[in-house]
N, C-alpha and C positions, 0 to 999 in steps of 0.2 A: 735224619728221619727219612724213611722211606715215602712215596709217592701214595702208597696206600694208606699209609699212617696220614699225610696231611691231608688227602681227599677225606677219610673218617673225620677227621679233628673239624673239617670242613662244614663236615653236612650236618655233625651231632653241635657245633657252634650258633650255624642256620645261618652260613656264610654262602652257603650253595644248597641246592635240591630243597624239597619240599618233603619232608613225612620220608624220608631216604630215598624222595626219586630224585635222579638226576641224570638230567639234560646231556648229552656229547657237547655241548656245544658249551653251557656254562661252565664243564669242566675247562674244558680249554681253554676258554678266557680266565677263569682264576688259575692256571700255573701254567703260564705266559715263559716260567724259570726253567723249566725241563725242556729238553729238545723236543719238538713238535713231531717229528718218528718217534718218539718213544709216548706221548700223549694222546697222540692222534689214534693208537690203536690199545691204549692201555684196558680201555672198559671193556673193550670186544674181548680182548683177552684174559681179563677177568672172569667171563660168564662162567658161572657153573653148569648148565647144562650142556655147554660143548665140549668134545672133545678134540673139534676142530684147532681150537687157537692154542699159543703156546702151552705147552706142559711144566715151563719153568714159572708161570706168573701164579697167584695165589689165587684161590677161586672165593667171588664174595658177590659177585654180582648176577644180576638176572636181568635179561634185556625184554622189556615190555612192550616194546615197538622200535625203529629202525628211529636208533638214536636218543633211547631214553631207556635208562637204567634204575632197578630198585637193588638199593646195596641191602645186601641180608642182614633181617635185624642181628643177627647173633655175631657178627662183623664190629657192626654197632656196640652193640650190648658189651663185649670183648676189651673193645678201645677203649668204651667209657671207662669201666673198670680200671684199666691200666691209668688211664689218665688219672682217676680221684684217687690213686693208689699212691 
């Protein structure tokens, strides 16, 4: 399972974030399991409105303030799906 899959399964559980905000900081303390280079910049390079960060990561998130992300409902809405599927 990929890192964007358990942060989804995360937030849509209500294991993390709040209404699909979530924190930099609570991400990183729930997946403690992935190398901390690959965590520590994963959300930043999630954003969809940049096109600064990598072009290889999947775009789902939107950064609200410096260090706090809203994962797009349709991210969401996607996961859930698959999951009750």
């Amino acid at each position: 399972m990929s890192l964007r899959e358990e942060l989804l399964d995360a937030v849509l559980a209500g294991i993390i974030g709040n209404n699909g905000i979530v924190t930099r900081q609570e991400f990183l303390a729930q997946f403690t399991n992935h190398p901390e280079n690959y965590t520590s910049s994963f959300l930043s390079n999630s954003e969809m409105d940049t096109g600064q960060h990598s072009p290889t990561y999947e775009k789902f998130t939107n950064r609200i303030e410096r260090g706090v992300y809203q994962i797009h409902p349709d991210a969401l809405n996607e996961r859930l799906s698959v999951v009750n599927t």
